[in-house]
C-alpha positions in Angstrom: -27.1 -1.2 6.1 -25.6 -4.4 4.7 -21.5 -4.0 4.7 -19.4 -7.3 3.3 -15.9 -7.0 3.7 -13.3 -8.9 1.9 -10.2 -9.4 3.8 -9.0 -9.8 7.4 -6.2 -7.9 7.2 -5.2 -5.5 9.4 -7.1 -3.0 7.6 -10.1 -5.3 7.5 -10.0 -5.8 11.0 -10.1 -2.3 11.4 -12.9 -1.0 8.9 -14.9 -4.3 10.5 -14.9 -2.8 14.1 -15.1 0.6 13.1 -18.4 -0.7 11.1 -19.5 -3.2 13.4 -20.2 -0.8 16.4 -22.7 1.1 14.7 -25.9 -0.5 15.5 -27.5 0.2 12.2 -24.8 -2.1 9.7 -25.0 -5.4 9.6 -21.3 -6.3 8.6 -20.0 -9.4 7.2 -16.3 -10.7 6.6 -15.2 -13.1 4.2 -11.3 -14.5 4.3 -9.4 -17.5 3.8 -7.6 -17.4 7.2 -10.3 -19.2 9.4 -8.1 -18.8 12.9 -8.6 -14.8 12.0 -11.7 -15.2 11.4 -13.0 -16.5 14.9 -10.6 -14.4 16.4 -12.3 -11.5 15.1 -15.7 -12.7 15.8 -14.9 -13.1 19.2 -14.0 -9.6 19.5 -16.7 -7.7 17.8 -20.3 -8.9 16.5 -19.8 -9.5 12.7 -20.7 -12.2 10.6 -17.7 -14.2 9.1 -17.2 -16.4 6.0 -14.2 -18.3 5.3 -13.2 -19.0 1.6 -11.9 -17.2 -1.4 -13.2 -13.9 -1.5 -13.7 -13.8 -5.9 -15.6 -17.1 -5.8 -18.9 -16.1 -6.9 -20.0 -18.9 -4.7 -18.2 -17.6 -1.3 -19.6 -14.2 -2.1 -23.4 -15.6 -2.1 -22.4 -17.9 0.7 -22.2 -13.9 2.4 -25.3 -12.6 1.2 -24.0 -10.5 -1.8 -27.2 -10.6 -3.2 -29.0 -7.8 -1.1 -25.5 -6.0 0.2 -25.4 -2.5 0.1 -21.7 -1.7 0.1 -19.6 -4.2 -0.8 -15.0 -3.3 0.9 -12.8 -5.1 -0.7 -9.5 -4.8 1.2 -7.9 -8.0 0.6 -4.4 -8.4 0.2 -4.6 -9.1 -4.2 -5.2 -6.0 -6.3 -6.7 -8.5 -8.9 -9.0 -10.4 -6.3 -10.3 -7.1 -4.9 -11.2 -5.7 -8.9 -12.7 -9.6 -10.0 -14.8 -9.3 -6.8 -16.0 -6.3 -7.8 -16.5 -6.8 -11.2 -18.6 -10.0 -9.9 -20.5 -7.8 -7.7 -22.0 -5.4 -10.5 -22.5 -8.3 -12.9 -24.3 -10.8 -11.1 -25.7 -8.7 -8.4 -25.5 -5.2 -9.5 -24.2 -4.5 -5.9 -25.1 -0.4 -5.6 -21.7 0.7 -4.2 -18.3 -1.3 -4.9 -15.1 -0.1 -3.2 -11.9 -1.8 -3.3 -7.9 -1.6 -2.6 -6.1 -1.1 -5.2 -2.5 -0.6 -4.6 -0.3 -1.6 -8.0 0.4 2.0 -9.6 0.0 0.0 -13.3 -3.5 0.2 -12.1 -4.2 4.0 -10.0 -1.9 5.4 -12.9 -4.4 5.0 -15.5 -7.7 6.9 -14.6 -9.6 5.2 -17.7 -10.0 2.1 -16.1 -12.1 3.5 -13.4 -14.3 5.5 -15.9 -17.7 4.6 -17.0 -17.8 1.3 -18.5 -14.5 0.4 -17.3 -13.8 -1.8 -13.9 -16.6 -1.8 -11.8 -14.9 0.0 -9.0 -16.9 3.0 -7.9 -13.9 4.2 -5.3 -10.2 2.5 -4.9 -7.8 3.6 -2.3 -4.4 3.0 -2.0 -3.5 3.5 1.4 0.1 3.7 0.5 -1.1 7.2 -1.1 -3.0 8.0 1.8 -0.5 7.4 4.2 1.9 9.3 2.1 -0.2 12.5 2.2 -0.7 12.3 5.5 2.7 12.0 6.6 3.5 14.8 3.7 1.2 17.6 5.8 2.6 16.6 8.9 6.0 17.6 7.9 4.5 21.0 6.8 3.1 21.7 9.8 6.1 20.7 12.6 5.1 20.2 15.9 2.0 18.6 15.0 0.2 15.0 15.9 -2.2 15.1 13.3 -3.2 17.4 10.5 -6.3 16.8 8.1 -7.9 19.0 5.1 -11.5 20.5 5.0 -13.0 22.1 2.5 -10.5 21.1 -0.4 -7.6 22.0 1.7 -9.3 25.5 3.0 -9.7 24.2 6.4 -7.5 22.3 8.4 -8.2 20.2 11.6 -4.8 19.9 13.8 -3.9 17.9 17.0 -1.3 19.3 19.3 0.2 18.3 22.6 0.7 21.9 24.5 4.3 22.2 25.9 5.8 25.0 28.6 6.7 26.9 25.8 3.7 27.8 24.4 2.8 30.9 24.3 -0.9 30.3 25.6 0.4 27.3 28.0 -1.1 28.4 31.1 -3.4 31.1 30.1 -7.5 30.4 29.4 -8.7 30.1 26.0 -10.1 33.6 25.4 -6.6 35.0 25.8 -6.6 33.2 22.1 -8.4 36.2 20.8 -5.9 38.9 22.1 -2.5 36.5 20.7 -4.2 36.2 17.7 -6.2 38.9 16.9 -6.1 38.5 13.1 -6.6 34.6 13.1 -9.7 32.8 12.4 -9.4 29.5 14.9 -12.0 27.6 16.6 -10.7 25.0 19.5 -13.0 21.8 19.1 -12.0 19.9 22.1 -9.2 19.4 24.6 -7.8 15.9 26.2 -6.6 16.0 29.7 -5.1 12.5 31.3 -7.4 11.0 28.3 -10.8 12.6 29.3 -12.6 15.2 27.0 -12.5 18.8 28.7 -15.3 20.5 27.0 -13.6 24.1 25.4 -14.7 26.6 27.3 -13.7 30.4 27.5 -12.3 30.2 30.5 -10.3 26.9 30.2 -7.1 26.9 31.2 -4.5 25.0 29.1 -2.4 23.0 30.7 0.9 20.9 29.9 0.3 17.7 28.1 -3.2 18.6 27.1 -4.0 17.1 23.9 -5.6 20.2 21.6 -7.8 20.1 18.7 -8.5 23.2 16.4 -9.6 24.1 13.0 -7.8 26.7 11.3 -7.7 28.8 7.7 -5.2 27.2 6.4 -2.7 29.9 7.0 -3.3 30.7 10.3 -1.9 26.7 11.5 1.5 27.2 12.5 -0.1 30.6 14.3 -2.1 28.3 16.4 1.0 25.7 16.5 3.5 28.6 18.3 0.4 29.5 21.0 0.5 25.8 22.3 4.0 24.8 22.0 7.6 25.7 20.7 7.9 27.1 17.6 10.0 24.4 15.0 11.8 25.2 12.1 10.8 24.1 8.7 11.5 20.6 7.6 15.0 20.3 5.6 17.1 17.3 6.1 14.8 13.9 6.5 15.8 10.4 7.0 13.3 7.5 6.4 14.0 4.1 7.0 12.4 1.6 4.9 12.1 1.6 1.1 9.0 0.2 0.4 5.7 1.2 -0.8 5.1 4.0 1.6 9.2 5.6 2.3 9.9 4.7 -1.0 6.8 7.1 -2.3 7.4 9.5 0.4 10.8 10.0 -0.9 9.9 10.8 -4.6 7.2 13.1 -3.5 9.6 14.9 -1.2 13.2 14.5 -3.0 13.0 17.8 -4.9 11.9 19.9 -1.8 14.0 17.7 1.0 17.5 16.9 1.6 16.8 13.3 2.3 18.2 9.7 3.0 16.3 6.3 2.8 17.6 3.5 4.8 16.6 0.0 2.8 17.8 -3.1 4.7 17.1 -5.4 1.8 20.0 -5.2 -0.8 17.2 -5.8 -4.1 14.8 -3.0 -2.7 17.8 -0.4 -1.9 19.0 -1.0 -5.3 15.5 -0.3 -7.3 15.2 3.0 -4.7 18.0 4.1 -5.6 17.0 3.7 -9.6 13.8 5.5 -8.8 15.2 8.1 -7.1 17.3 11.0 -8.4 18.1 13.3 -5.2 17.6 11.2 -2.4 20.8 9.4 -1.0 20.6 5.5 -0.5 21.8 3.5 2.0 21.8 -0.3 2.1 21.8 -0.8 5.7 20.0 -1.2 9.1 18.2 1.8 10.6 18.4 -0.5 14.5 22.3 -0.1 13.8 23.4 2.9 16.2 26.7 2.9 13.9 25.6 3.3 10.8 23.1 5.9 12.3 26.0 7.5 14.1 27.6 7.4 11.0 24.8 8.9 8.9 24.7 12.0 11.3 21.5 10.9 12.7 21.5 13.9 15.3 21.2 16.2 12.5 18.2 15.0 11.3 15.2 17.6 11.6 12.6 14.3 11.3 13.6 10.2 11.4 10.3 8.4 10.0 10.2 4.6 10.6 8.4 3.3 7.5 9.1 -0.2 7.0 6.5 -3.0 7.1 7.5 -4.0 10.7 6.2 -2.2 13.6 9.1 -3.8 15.9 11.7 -2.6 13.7 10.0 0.9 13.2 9.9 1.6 17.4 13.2 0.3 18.0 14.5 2.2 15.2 12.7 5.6 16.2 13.5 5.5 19.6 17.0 5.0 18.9 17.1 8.1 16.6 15.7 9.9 19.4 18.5 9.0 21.7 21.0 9.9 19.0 19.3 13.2 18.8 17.3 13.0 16.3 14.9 16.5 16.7 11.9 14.3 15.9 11.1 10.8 15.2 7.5 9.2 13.5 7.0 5.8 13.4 4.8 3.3 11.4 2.3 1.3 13.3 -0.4 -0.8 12.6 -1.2 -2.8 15.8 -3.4 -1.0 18.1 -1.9 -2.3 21.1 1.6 -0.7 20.8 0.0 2.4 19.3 -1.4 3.2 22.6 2.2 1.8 23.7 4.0 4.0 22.6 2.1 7.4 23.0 4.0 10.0 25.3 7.1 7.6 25.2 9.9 8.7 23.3 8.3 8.8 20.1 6.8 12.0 18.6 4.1 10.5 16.5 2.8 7.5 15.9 1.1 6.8 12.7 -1.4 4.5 11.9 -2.0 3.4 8.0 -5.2 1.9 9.6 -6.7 4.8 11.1 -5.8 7.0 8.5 -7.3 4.7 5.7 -10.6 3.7 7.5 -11.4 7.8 7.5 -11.2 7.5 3.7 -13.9 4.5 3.8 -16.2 5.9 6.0 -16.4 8.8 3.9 -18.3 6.5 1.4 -20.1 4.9 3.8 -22.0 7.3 6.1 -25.5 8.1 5.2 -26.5 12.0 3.9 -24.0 14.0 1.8 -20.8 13.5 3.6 -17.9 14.7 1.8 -15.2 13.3 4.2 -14.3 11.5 7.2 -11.2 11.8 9.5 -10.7 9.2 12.3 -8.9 11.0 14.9 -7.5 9.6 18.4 -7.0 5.6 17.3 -10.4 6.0 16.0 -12.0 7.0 19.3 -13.5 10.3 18.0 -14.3 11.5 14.2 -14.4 14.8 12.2 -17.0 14.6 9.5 -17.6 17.5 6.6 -21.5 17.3 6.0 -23.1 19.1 3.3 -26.5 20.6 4.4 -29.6 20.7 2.0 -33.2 22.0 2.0 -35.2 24.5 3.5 -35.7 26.4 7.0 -38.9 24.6 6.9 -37.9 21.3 6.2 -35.0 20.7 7.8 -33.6 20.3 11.4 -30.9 22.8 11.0 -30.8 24.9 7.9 -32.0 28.5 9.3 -31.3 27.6 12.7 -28.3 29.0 15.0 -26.3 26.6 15.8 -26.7 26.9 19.2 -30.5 25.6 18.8 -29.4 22.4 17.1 -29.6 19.5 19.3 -26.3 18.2 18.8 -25.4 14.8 20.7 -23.3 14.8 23.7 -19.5 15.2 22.8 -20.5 16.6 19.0 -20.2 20.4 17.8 -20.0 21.9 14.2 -16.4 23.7 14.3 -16.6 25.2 11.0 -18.4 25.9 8.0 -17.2 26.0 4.7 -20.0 28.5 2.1 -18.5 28.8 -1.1 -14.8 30.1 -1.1 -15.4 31.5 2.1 -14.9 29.7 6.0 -16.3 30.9 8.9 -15.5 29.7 12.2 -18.6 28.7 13.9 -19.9 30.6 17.3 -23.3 30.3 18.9 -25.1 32.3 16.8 -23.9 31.7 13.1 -26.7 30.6 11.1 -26.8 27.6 8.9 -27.3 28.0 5.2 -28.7 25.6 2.8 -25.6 24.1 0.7 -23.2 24.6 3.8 -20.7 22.5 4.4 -20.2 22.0 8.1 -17.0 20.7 9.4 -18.7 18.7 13.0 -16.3 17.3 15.5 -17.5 13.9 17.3 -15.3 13.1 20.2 -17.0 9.7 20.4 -17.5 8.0 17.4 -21.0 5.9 19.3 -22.8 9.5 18.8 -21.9 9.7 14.6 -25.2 7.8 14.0 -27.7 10.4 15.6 -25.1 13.5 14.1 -26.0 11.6 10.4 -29.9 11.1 11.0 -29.6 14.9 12.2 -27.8 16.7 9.2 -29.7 13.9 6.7 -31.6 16.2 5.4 -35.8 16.5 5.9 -38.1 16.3 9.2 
């Protein structure tokens, strides 16, 4: 497949390496930073173009004429839609999806109608990250959280703790704590290596656990693996920006929060915008005003502000001033990995979070979406399965007889309104939609070709 992405951003970068290391795409990137550009090259094996990505002759100089997807993700709202627009017009490019962040644009659905831009998917990873970080305060306690099956199944990350009720005990003791949940472990991380979920697997401290869940039974599973928090009331974010700034609207009604703005122009708009949320013009890296501000009181500090220095700094100094949990922003991979197990509860990453969003549109066969889970490592996919027993590789099989690669196991399956947590023996149906869990990302290729549909 024949992937050109526009931009080198950090969000380029990552949908270019995420891309790149499938062997079937052949991925080209075009930017105006040429330094970037051979840095990236050097890294991973992509095909770079340096110029101005909504120059019709730039886009040729890339091979737009026979690409299949065409990413826009620069940094310009307007150069991302006129390189789209120049995509369908010139060279009717079959799928066009671009970054869109302005809200004069998302706001108004009719421009992405029929006949309007030729934009067949925007994101706004603003609005994704704000979700995201939105579950993860309804579900305390938790790394990650992602939806299934239009919300009916969730996928949750936990580290287990002492406290946990099934800390210590082996994974079919979940059946007797639980007896009315519907939960199905996918995989455990010990010291970083993939424990294959077994019945008689103990848990251990510091495992990293991930589960599917009905949606209600989540903070069931949370309480079994570690202590039980309360509900999210008072929140402090720091940075008003795109991201805290929408976090806080979405939130103000339902949240007793405060929004540290350093800059004096951007605290004054928040606090226009807002209408509950309190406003501070200050510094969240200054322990007085944090002091001040009753910091330690706080049942999350989230570290939104467009600088990933300022964002640990400021976290970790929350934490010290008691803070019962901090989240913080990060886009660079390197102190990502930094910072995991250090002081800092979660770590969030707008570029992991928004590449599960592309992919979605990108994988082969009917897949409905894509989360990227550990930095990208490992992936949950929901696949919708068509055809007949005869036909097909695993409609009318048990799932237990599909050869699944290494690392790779359907976790759930969504039929109509109702989920079933999958066993050994449950039997795939044509129109399922299977919820698969990849814990290395190399293997998603042979998962597609196998759920694609006919022999």
């Amino acid at each position: 497949m024949k992937i050109l992405i526009l931009g080198a951003g950090q969000v380029g970068r990552t949908a270019a390496q995420s891309l790149a290391g499938e062997p079937a795409n052949e991925v080209t990137v075009i930017d105006v930073n040429e330094p970037v550009l051979r840095e990236l090259q050097d890294r991973i094996d992509i095909r770079a173009v340096a110029g101005n990505a909504a120059y019709p002759s730039v886009l040729e100089a890339a091979g737009i004429a026979d690409t299949d997807i065409l990413i826009a993700l620069t940094n310009s709202d307007e150069v991302n839609i006129v390189a789209c627009q120049i995509a369908q017009l010139l060279y009717r490019t079959p799928t066009r999806i671009a970054r869109i962040r302005a809200a004069e644009y998302t706001s108004r659905p009719q421009l992405f109608a029929e006949g309007g831009l030729a934009v067949d998917v925007w994101i706004s990873p603003e609005e994704l990250v704000t979700d995201y970080i939105a579950h993860l305060l309804s579900n305390p306690g938790a790394l990650q959280v992602v939806d299934f099956a239009d919300g009916r199944v969730q996928l949750a990350g936990v580290r287990a703790q002492p406290e946990g009720l099934l800390v210590g005990k082996p994974l079919r003791a979940l059946r007797e704590h639980l007896p009315d949940a519907d939960i199905r472990v996918a995989a455990i991380y010990r010291d970083g290596r993939l424990l294959p979920p077994a019945g008689d697997t103990v848990i251990a401290q510091g495992d990293e656990i991930f589960f599917v869940a009905a949606r209600d039974d989540l903070t069931k599973m949370l309480a079994e693996l570690r202590k039980r928090l309360p509900k999210v009331r008072k929140l402090v974010i720091a940075g008003g920006g795109n991201i805290g700034l929408r976090l806080a609207r979405t939130l103000e009604h339902s949240h007793q929060i405060k929004l540290i703005e350093r800059d004096p122009r951007r605290a004054r708009r928040a606090s226009e915008i807002l209408q509950h949320a309190i406003v501070l013009q200050g510094d969240a890296a200054d322990e007085e005003l944090m002091i001040e501000e009753n910091i330690d009181s706080a049942d999350v500090f989230a570290a939104l502000t467009n600088s990933d220095e300022a964002n640990v700094m400021a976290a970790m100094l929350a934490k010290r001033l008691g803070a019962s949990r901090v989240m913080a922003l990060v886009s660079r991979s390197a102190y990502e990995e930094l910072m995991e197990n250090r002081n800092i509860d979660v770590v969030i990453s707008p570029q992991t979070i928004t590449i599960g969003s592309l992919l979605a549109h990108v994988r082969r066969g009917d897949v409905v979406r894509v989360h990227s889970l550990r930095r990208g490592v490992a992936e949950a996919i929901e696949v919708v399965v068509h055809g007949t027993a005869e036909r097909s590789r695993v409609i009318g099989r048990r799932i237990e007889d599909v050869e699944l690669p290494q690392g790779a196991s359907v976790v759930a399956i969504a039929r109509g309104e109702q989920v079933i947590m999958a066993h050994h023996d449950t039997l795939i149906e044509n129109e399922d939609h299977l919820i698969v869990f990849v814990a290395d990302r190399r293997h998603v290729e042979a998962v597609e070709r196998l759920f694609q549909g006919e022999h």
